[in-house]
Phi, psi and omega in degrees: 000128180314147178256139168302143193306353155274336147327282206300317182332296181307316202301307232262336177261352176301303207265345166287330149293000193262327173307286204313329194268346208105350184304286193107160146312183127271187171305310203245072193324278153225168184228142196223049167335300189188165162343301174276002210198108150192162191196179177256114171279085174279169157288159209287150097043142184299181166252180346287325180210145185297152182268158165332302195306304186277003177256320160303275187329304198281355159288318194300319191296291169319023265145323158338270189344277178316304175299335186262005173276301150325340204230339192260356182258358159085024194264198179259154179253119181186150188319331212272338197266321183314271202326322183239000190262126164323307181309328188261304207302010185283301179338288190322276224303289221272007153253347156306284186316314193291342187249340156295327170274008192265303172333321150320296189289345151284010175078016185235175181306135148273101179282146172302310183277004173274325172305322169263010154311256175008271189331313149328283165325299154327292174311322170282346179276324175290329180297310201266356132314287185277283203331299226284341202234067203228320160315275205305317157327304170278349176275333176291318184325305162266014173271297221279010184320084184132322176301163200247287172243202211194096207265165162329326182269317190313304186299313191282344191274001202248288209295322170304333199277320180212035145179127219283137194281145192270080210246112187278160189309158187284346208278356205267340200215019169231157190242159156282086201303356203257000000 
């Protein structure tokens, strides 16, 4: 069954920030089973473990979504529309979930208020990623219209053809380690 043009929007604004920030696709970008059940294939997390930086960007990809949804139904962007609208809060909780587990995996406390800087942080970048890409968000949207997926080349060759992806500066998405 065909996914609807707000399906695809979102899955479509997923991948198009993972490009921008660096995540990357897979091969099988996107899929689009049904209304409910579609998604974004990013590429997997670096080995051995992901840095602060790159756990922040894949909050921000997860975050894509929601946000560009938001901004096309015209509501207001604030934590509180992520947080209670059924359609968003997973995104939020599993961008949430992905910067509690990078504290983990350092072996330390995930403090709340460092998590929801990050978190911040996360949202501004997902935020200024779909504006700047906000063309190239709607031409995949509509390319994949009638597909089932949608592969990695398929999104840079719809994005290479008709609107060149927006990358915001690395100094906006790298921390200074020294």
């Amino acid at each position: 069954m065909p996914s609807k043009y707000e399906t695809r929007r979102h899955e479509s604004a997923h991948a198009i920030v993972a490009l921008a920030l660096d995540i990357g696709l897979q091969e099988d970008a996107l899929v689009f089973a049904s209304d409910g059940d579609a998604c974004t294939n990013v590429a997997p997390p670096p080995s051995p473990q992901p840095d602060e930086s790159w756990c922040i960007r894949r909050a921000a990809v997860k975050l894509a979504g929601p946000i560009a949804m938001i901004r096309a139904r015209r509501q207001e962007m604030e934590w509180g529309t992520l947080t209670s609208e059924h359609e968003y809060h997973a995104d939020h909780n599993q961008a949430e979930q992905l910067l509690q587990k990078y504290w983990l995996d350092q072996h330390r406390a995930a403090d709340y208020n460092v998590v929801q800087s990050q978190m911040d942080e996360a949202a501004s970048m997902a935020i200024q990623c779909v504006l700047e890409n906000e063309a190239a968000i709607v031409c995949v949207t509509e390319a994949t219209e009638g597909h089932d997926q949608f592969s990695r080349q398929q999104v840079m060759n719809v994005i290479a053809a008709h609107q060149p992806l927006r990358t915001p500066s690395r100094r906006a998405w790298t921390k200074d380690t020294g």
